[in-house]
N, C-alpha and C positions, 0 to 999 in steps of 0.2 A: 638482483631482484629486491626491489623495496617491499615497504609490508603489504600498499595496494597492488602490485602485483602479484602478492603470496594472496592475496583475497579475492582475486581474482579468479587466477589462475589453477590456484589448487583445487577448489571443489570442482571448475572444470576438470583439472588433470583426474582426480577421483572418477568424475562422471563419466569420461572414458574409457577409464580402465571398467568402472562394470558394465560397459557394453560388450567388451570383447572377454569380460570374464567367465561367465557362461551361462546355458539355460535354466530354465525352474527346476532341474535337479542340483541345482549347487545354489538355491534360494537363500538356503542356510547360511554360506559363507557371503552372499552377495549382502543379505541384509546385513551383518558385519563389517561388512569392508564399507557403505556405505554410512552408517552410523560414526564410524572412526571417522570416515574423511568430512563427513557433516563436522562433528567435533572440536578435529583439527582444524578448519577451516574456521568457526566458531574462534577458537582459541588466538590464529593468529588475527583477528582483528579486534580482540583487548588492548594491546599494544597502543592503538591506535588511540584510543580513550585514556590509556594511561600517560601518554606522551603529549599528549595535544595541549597547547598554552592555551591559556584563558584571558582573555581582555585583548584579542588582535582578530581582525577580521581576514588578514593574509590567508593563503592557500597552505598548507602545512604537510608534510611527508608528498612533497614535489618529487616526478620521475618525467622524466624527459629525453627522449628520443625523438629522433627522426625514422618516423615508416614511408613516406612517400618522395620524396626527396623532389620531385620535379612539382608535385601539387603543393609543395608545403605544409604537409601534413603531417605529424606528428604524432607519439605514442607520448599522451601527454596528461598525469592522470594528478590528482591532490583532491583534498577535503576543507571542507571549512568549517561553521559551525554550524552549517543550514544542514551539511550533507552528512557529518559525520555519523550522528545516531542514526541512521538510515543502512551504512555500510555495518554496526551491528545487529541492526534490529534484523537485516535480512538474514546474515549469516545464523542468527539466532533462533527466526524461524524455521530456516530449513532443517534443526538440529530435532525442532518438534515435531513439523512435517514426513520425517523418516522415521519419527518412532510411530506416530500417528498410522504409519501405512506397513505396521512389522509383521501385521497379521493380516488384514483386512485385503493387503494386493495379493495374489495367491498367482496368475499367471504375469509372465513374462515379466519377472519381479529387477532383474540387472537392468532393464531399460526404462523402469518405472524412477527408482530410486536414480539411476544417472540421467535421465531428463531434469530429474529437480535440485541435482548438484550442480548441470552443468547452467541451467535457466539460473541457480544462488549467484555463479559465478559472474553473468550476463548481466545480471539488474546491479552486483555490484560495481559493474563497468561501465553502465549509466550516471550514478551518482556521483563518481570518483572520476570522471571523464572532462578536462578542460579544453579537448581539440573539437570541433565542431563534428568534424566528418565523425570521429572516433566515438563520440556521443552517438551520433546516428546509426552509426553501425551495430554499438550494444544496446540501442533502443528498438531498432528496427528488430537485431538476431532474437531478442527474449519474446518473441511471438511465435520461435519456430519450438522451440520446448511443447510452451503451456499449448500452442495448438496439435502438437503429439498427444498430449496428457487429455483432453478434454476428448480428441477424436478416438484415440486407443483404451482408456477408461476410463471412460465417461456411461452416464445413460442412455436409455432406448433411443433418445435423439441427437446423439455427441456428434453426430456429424454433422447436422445441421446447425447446433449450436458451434463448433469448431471454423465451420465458413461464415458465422456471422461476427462471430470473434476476429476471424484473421481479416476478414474483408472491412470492415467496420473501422480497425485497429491500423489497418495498413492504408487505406482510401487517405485518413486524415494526415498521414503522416509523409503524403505526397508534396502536398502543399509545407511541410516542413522542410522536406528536400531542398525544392524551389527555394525557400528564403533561406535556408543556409549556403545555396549558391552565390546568392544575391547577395550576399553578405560579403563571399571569399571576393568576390569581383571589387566591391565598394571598397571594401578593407585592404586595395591594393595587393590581393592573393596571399590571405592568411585566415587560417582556422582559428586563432587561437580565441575563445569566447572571450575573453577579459580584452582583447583588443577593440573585441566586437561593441563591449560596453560603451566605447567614445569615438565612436563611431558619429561625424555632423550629420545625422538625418534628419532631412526636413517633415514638415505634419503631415504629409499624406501619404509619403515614404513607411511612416513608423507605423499609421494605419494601417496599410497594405501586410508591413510585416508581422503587428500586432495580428490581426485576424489568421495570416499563415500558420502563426504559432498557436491561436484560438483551434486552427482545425483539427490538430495533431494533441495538443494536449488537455482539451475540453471531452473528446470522446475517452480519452485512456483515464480519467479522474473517476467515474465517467459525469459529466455537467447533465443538468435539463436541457434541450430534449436530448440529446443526445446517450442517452442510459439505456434505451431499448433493448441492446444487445447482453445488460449486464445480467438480469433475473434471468436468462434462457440460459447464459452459460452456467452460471451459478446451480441452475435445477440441475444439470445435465454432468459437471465436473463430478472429477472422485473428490473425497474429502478435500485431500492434500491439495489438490487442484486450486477448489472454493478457498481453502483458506490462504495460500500464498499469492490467489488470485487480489481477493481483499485486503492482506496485513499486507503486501509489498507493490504488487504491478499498478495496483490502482494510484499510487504515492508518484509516480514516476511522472504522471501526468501534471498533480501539481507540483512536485516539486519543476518540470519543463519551467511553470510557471515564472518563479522564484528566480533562476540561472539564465532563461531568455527573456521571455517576455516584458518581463517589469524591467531587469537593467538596459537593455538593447532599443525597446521603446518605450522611454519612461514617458512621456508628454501622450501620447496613445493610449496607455495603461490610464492615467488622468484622465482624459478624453473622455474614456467608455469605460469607465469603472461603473457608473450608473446602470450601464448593462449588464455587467458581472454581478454588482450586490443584486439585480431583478433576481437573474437567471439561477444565481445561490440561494433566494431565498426561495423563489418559485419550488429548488429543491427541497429544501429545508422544513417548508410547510403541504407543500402538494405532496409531492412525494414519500410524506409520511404521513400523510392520512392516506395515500394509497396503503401502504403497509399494513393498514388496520384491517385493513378485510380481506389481507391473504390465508390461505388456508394450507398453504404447502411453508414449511417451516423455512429451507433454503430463499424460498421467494423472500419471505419475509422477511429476511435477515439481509438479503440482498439489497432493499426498498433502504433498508434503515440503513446500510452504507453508502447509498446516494445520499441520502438527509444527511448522516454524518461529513463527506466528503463536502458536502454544500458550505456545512459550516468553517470549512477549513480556507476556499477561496473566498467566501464572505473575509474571512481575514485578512487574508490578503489584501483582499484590493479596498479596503477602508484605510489605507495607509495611515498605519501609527503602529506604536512597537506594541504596544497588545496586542492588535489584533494580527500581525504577520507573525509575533511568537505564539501566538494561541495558537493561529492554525497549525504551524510548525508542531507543536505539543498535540493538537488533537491528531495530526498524522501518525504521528508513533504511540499514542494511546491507543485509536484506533486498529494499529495492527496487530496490538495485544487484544483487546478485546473482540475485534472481530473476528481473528483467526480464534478464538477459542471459541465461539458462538459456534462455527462452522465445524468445531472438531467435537463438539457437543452434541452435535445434530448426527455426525457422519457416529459418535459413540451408541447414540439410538437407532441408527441406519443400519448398521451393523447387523443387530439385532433384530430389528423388525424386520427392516426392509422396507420403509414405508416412511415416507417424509412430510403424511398429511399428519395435521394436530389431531384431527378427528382420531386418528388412529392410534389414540394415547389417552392418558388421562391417569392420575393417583400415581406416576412412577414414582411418586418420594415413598411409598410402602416398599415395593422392591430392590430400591436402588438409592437409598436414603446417603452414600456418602456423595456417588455422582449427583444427585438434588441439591446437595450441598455445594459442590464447584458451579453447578448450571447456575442456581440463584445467585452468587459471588457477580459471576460474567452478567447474567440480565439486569442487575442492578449497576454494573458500571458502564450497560447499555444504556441504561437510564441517565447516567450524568450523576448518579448515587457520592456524596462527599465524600473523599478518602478513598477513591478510583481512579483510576487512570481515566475513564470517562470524564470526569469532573473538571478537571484542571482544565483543558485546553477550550472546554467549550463554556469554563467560564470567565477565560480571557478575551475569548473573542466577544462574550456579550459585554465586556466592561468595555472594550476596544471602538466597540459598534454604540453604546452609550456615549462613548467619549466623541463619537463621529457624531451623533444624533439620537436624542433619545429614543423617536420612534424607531427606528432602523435598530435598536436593541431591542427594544420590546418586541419586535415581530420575531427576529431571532431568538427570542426566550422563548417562544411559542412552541420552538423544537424540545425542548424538555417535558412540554406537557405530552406532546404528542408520541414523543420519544418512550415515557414511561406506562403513554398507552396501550401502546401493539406490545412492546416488550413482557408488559406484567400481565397482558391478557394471554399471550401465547402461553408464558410460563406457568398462570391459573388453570389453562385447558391440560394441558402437558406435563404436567408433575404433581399439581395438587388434587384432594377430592378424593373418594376410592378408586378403585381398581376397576379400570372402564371393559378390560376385555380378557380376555385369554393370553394374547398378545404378550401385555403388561405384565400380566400374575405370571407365567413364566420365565419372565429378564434375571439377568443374574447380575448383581452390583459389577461397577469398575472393576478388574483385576491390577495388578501393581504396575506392569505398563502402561495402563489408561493414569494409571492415580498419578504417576510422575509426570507425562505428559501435561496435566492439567493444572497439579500441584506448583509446578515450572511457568504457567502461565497466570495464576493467580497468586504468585509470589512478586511477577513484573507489574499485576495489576494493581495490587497493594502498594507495592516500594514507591509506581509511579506515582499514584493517588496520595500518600502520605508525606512523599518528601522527592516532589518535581524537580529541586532546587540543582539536582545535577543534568538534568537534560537545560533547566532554563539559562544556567551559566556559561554552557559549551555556547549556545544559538544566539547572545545577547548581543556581544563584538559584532556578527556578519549582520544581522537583523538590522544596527542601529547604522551598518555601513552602506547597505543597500535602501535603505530610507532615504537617505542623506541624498544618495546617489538618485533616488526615483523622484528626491519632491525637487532637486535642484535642476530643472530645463534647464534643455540642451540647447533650445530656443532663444534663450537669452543672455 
């Protein structure tokens, strides 16, 4: 077993073992055996960061198998520089996500914590996946997790949010099917994606396959219009839920982007790039003045991961190495900062019970160290310098400058509006006196919240202060797939 198989496979192998470990009388030991195999799994994918060359765009810690022998399908898994931070940042989240939920899940606690071991395992089988089918399979399987998680605890309405998640998430990814068929056919009956890449398709061909891959990975991102489904599940998930729903599965979508779409149909991606920077900004700037006048905190924070996620395919598809590294970097910014937004909310949820802002107000009198991590996280919601927010969204506007100045300018737009809903939720909600009963009763963080939070505004600093190690791993694959996207296949 290689080390993407140990990253795989073990927080599955963990996540098994505590389904059949036992009920909420042995919670104690479950939470335990789940936090080591979070941990360990964590652990073994340092390796990965620590061995990985810098200056080649090649596929790195390659495993290769034959699983289907008659289809030509293969167990075929590597990393590159697009995908590696992504196989940590997940394993990394689920390490907070388990502490996140040590107190807070109380029934059927072995199956809570092994749905989000074996879901770490699934998404990092996504990113590390070179076989076609084998992608599909780990793209398709990490819907049956999170739609356990959001249907079994979730809120008053998790079921209805649960079928609009699996139906919504699964409808698009039909039409991925089909073009990944269509591909094994063309390609003379081979999965393998990097085959797929030189591949002669003509322009109405790449069309056809271009929007395929539009349908499957425009909703999972989630793009305008297509985000409906994302504030309902987000109200409705348990914490853990909302935030690995945000820092990891939404990434999946674009990174699809990055691995199909753009190499596979680069003259397509050209084509209707003008639709993509609409439909990214239309996020970017609509969708965050819808956020201004949410009243439910989760909604809110939801609204601003569409604007954020906007700016990330704006990146993309302005083709230039800014702006495909930005988005790259606001991807993994983003999952620091918004899974901590989400575990901020689920730290006052707790407590209250209550996820409208109305139902708050002065918590920096009672809770003055957590005011302290919330303001951290809302200002590098803002795009705050020396954030992890900052950096990625202010490559993408140099990027989108360097395409057009207008086309930057409108996307700078997202900062104002960014720091609008942001600094006003956090005015209603932490500053001022003590709006109720509520509030004057909260009891500050305890040392399990503070490590949780502490662990994520340590990633949010290092990011913000000193990028230079995520922007050197992504530079080699970013300047290969450029090459590859501005170079027609057509001529």
């Amino acid at each position: 077993m290689g080390l993407l198989s140990l990253a795989i496979w073990l927080p599955i192998a963990f996540g098994v073992l505590l389904l059949v470990l036992g009920r909420d009388e042995q919670s104690h030991v479950v939470r335990w055996v789940a936090l080591i195999g979070a941990l360990v799994s964590f652990l073994v994918t340092l390796p990965l960061y620590a061995g990985f060359a810098l200056g080649t765009a090649e596929m790195q810690f390659v495993e290769k198998l034959v699983w289907m022998e008659r289809f030509n399908v293969h167990y075929h898994l590597g990393v590159d520089g697009i995908s590696l931070w992504f196989v940590l940042l997940t394993s990394f989240i689920t390490v907070i996500v388990v502490i996140a939920g040590w107190e807070a899940i109380t029934s059927r606690v072995n199956q809570y914590m092994g749905a989000f071991l074996i879901l770490s395992g699934l998404m990092i089988g996504v990113f590390a996946a070179l076989d076609g089918l084998l992608f599909y399979v780990f793209f398709e399987a990490t819907l049956i997790p999170m739609y356990l998680i959001i249907g079994v605890w979730g809120g008053p309405n998790r079921i209805y949010a649960a079928f609009k998640f699996f139906l919504y998430t699964l409808l698009g990814s039909l039409l991925l099917l089909v073009a990944l068929i269509y591909l094994f056919v063309k390609s003379g009956g081979s999965f393998d994606i990097a085959a797929w890449h030189t591949l002669p398709l003509d322009g109405s061909t790449q069309t056809l396959i271009f929007f395929a891959f539009f349908a499957a990975f425009a909703v999972k991102v989630p793009m305008w219009p297509v985000h409906t489904w994302l504030p309902d599940v987000h109200v409705e998930a348990p914490t853990g839920g909302s935030a690995v729903l945000a820092a990891i599965m939404l990434k999946l979508g674009a990174y699809g982007f990055l691995r199909f779409s753009l190499p596979i149909a680069p003259d397509a991606a050209r084509e209707w790039d003008w639709l993509m920077i609409m439909l990214s900004l239309v996020a970017v700037i609509y969708v965050g003045l819808v956020a201004m006048v949410q009243q439910d905190m989760k909604k809110l924070v939801a609204y601003s991961s569409v604007a954020h996620m906007g700016f990330v395919t704006l990146g993309f598809f302005i083709f230039n190495d800014l702006g495909v590294a930005g988005g790259l970097v606001q991807m993994i910014a983003h999952g620091f900062v918004s899974g901590a937004m989400f575990l901020c909310i689920g730290v006052l949820y707790d407590r209250v019970h209550s996820r409208e802002i109305a139902s708050y107000g002065g918590v920096i009198n009672t809770m003055p160290k957590f005011t302290a991590f919330a303001l951290l996280f809302a200002m590098a919601n803002c795009g705050l310098p020396a954030t992890a927010g900052f950096v990625g969204e202010w490559m993408v506007i140099l990027g989108a400058v360097k395409a057009n100045f207008w086309l930057g300018l409108a996307a700078a737009t997202a900062l104002i509006f960014g720091a609008a809903y942001t600094l006003w939720m956090f005015k209603r909600v932490y500053l001022g006196p003590v709006a109720n009963d509520a509030v004057k009763g909260l009891q500050d963080i305890n040392s399990r919240e503070f490590l949780m939070l502490a662990l994520l505004a340590i990633a949010v600093l290092w990011m913000g202060i000193h990028p230079k190690p995520f922007t050197d791993v992504m530079d080699s694959s970013v300047a290969e797939l450029l090459r590859h996207v501005t170079q027609s296949k057509l001529n």
